[in-house]
TORMARDO-305756 format. One record per residue (C-alpha): x, y, z; residue number from 1. Coordinates in steps of 0.2 Angstrom, whole numbers, plus 5000, padded with zeros to 4 digits. Example, Ala and Ser with C-alpha at 12.3 -4.5 7.8 and 13.67 -1.06 7.14 Angstrom:
    px    py    pz    n
  5062  4978  5039    1
  5068  4995  5036    2
This chain:
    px    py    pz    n
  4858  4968  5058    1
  4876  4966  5063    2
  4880  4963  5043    3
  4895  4976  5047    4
  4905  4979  5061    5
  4898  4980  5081    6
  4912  4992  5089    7
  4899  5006  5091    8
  4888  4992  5098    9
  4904  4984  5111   10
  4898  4992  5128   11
  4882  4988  5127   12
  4886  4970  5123   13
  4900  4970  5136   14
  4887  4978  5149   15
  4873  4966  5144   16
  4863  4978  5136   17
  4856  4971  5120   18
  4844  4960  5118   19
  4848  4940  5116   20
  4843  4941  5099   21
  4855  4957  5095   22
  4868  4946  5109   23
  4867  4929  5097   24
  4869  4941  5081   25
  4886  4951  5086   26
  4892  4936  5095   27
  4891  4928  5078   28
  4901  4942  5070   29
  4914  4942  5081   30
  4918  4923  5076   31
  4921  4930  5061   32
  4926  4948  5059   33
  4946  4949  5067   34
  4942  4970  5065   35
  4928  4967  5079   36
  4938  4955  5090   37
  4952  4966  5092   38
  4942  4980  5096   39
  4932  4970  5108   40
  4949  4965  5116   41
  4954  4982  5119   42
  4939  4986  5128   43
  4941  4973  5140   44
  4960  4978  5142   45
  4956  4996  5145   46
  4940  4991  5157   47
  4953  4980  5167   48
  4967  4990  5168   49
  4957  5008  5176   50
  4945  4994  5186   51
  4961  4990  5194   52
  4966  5007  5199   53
  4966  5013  5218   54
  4951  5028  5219   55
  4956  5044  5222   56
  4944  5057  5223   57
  4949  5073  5215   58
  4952  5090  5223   59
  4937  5101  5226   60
  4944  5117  5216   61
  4948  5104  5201   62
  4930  5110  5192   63
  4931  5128  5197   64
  4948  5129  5191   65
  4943  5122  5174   66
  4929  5132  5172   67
  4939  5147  5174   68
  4950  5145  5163   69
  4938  5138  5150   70
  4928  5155  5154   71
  4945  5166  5152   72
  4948  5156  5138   73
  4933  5158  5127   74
  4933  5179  5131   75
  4949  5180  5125   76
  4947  5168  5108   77
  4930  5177  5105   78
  4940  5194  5103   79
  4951  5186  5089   80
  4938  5174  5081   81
  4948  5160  5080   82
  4950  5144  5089   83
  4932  5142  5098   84
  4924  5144  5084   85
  4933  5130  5074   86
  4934  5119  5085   87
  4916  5116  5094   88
  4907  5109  5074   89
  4924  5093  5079   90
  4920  5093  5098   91
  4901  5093  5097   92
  4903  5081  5081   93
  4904  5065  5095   94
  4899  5071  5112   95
  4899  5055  5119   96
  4916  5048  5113   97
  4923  5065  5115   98
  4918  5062  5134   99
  4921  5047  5137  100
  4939  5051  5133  101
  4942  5063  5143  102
  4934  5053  5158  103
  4945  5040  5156  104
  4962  5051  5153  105
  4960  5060  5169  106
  4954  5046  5178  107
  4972  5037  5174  108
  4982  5055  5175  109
  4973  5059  5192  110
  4975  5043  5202  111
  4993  5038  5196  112
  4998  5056  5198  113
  4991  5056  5218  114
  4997  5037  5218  115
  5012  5037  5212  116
  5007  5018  5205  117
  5011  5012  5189  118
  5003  4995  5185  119
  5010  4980  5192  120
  5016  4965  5182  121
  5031  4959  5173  122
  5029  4944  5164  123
  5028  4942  5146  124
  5019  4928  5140  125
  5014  4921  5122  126
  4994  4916  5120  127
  4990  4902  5112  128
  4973  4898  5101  129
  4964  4889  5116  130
  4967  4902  5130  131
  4984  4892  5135  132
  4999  4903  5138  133
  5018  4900  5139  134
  5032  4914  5150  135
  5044  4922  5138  136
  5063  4923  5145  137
  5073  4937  5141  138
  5081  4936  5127  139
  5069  4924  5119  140
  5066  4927  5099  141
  5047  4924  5089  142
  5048  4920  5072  143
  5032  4917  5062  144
  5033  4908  5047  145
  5022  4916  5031  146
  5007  4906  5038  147
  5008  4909  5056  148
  5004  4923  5070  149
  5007  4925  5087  150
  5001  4935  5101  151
  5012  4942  5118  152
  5003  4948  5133  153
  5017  4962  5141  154
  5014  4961  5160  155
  4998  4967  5164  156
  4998  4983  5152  157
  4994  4977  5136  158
  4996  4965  5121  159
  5007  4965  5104  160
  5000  4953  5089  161
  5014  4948  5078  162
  5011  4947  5059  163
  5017  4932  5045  164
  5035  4935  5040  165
  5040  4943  5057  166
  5058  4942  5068  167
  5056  4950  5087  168
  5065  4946  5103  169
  5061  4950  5122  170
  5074  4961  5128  171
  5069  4968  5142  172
  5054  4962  5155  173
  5050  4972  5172  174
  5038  4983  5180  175
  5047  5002  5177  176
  5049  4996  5157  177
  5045  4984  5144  178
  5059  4980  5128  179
  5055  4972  5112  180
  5068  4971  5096  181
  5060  4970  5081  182
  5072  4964  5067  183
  5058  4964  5053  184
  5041  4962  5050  185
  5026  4967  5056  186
  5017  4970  5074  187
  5001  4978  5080  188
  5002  4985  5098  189
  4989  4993  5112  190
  4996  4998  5128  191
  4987  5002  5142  192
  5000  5010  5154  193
  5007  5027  5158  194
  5020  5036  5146  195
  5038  5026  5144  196
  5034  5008  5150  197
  5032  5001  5133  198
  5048  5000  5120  199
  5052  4992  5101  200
  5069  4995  5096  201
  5070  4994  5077  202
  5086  4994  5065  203
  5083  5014  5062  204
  5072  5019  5078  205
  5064  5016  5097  206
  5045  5016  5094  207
  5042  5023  5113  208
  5024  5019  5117  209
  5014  5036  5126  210
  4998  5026  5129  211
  4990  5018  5112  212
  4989  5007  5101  213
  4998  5009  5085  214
  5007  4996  5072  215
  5025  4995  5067  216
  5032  4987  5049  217
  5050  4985  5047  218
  5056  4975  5032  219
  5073  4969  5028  220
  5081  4983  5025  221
  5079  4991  5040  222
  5067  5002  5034  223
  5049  5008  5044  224
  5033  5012  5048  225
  5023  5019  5063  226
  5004  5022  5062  227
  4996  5025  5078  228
  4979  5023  5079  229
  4974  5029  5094  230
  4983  5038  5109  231
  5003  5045  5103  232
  5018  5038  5102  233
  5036  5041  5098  234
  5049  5039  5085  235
  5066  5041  5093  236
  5083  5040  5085  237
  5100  5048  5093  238
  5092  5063  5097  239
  5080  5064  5085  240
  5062  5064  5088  241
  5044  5061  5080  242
  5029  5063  5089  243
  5015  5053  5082  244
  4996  5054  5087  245
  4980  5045  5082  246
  4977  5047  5064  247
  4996  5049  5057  248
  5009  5039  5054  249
  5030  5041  5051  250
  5043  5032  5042  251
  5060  5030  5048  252
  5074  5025  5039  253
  5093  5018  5043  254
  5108  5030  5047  255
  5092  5044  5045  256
  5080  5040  5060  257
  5062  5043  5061  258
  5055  5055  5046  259
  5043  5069  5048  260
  5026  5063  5055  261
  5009  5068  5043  262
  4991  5065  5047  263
  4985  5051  5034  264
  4974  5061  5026  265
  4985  5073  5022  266
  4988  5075  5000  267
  4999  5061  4993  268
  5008  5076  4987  269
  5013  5082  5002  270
  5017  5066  5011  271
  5029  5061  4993  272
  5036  5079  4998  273
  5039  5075  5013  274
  5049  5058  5008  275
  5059  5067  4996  276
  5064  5080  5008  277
  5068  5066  5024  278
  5078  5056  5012  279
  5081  5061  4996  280
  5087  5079  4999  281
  5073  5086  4990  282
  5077  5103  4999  283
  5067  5117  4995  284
  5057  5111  4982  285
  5050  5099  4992  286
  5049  5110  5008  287
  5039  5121  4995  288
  5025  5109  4991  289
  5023  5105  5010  290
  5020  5123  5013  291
  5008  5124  4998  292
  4999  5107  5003  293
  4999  5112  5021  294
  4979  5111  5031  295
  4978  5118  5047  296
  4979  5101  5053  297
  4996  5099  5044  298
  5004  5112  5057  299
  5008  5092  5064  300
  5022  5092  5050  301
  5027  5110  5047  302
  5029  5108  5068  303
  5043  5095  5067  304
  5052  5103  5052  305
  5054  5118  5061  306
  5072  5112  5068  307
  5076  5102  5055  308
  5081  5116  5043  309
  5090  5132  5042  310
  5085  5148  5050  311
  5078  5156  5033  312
  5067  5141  5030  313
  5062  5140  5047  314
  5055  5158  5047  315
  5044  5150  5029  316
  5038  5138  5039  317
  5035  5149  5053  318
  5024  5159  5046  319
  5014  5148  5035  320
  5009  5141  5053  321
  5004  5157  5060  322
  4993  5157  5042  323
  4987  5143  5046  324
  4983  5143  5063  325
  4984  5160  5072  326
  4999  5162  5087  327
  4991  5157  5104  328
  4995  5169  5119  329
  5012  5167  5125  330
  5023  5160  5110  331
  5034  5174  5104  332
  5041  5172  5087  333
  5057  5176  5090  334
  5061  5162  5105  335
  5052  5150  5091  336
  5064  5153  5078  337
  5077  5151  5092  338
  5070  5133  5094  339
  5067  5138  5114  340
  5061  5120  5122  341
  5049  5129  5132  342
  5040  5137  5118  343
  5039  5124  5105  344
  5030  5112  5120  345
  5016  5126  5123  346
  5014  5129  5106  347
  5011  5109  5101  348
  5001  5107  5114  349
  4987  5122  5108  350
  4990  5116  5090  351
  4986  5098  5097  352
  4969  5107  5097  353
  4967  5104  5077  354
  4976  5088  5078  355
């Protein structure tokens, strides 16, 4: 027992639930197994940061409210045969999780919303191996050498390990936002905090930190790489905007900004097309494998692109998403095409449904 890794097996340990043999035996693996330590370390950052939180209790009409609209909902998606049926095989798949997630999103929303709070603490400190810690100033560079690591606590709303090989300076430390500057290298981040606390500057983008945990690479070039594995975050460069959930990942080169984010499972044809269309001006070739590639999930990508080309292509891409993914109530084809803000966030946030 306990030969692979113990994340499923964390809040029972945390919670003292196993028993002292199954206790001794994860304990064990954790000594040895930095996959399980930094999940282990995530859970206690997310247990302390919502124990920390005022209570609020939520309005009476919240549930009626939702179950209304999940009930209109359902009536109206039974009629076209779409959405519903897709999605409850991935809903059902892991109840629990699935819960739990929700629980814990509108726990945070709810209180910080009727609060007004964001949490407290300024001061960035590095951690040493034996649980002693030093303040950071302003201004203050890491560098770790190809043999060392570090690791920054930032304030109270989470931690940033810092890879080998890796340049990064504290540029900003206070309690309405958070700076890093990453020349180059590599650093792993989970934040537990509202949207827009948490920031890394890069030569080609601002990794802008939405509540997760995700890892940035920047080598000497200048050149990029966000992957987030859990919550979303940004890429944001000059206008210019990526939006990057759990699962998927974006490059982001110099004089360009951040590419067009794609899940990681999406073809290795279409994320080469994708390269070659960001910055290689692989035009409409590549644009043509990406809409031949495209899942439904994929409508992350085809999304993006949308105002990043002219209005012929963007009517190609508009309708492979409608394909793809039937038009939800509301979004008119016509203020799409037009790029209306207003539109394009109500439709991400029913594709975010396949995402």
């Amino acid at each position: 027992m306990f030969r692979r890794h113990v994340t499923g097996r964390l809040a029972a340990l945390v919670d003292g639930q196993l028993t002292a043999a199954q206790t001794a035996r994860a304990n064990a693996h954790l000594t040895k197994c930095d996959r399980c330590r930094a999940a282990r370390d995530r859970f206690h950052l997310a247990r302390a940061a919502l124990g920390g939180l005022p209570r609020a209790e939520a309005p009476a009409s919240i549930w009626t409210s939702i179950e209304s609209a999940i009930a209109a909902d359902a009536v109206e998606e039974g009629r076209r045969g779409g959405r519903w049926q897709r999605l409850m095989p991935r809903l059902t798949a892991r109840p629990a999780l699935a819960l739990a997630a929700v629980l814990v999103l509108a726990t945070i929303a709810m209180v910080l919303w009727q609060s007004g709070r964001r949490p407290a603490g300024s001061d960035v400190v590095r951690l040493d191996g034996t649980g002693g810690q030093t303040r950071m100033a302003v201004g203050e560079w890491v560098q770790t050498d190809a043999s060392s690591r570090a690791r920054i606590r930032i304030g109270e709303i989470g931690t940033v390990d810092v890879a080998p090989g890796t340049r990064m300076q504290l540029v900003a430390a206070g309690s309405d936002a958070h700076r890093l500057n990453l020349a180059h290298g590599s650093i792993s981040a989970v934040i537990v905090a509202p949207p827009r606390l948490f920031f890394v500057d890069t030569p080609s983008s601002t990794v802008v930190d939405l509540g997760c945990a995700y890892s940035m690479q920047v080598d000497e070039a200048g050149v990029g790489f966000l992957r987030v594995t859990s919550g979303w975050a940004s890429l944001e460069w000059r206008g210019r905007e990526s939006l990057v959930p759990a699962g998927a990942s974006s490059p982001t080169r110099p004089g360009v900004g951040p590419g067009t984010p794609s899940f990681d499972d999406a073809s290795g044809r279409l994320r080469q097309a994708l390269l070659a269309f960001d910055f290689d001006n692989g035009g409409s070739g590549a644009l043509n494998v990406v809409l031949m590639e495209a899942r439904d999930r994929d409508t992350l990508t085809l999304w993006h692109l949308l105002p990043r080309v002219e209005p012929p292509q963007r009517e190609r891409i508009f309708d492979r998403m409608v394909e793809l993914t039937p038009l939800p109530r509301g979004v008119m084809r016509e203020k799409a095409l037009a790029l209306d803000g207003e539109t394009l966030r109500k439709w991400r946030e029913e594709l975010a449904w396949t995402w």
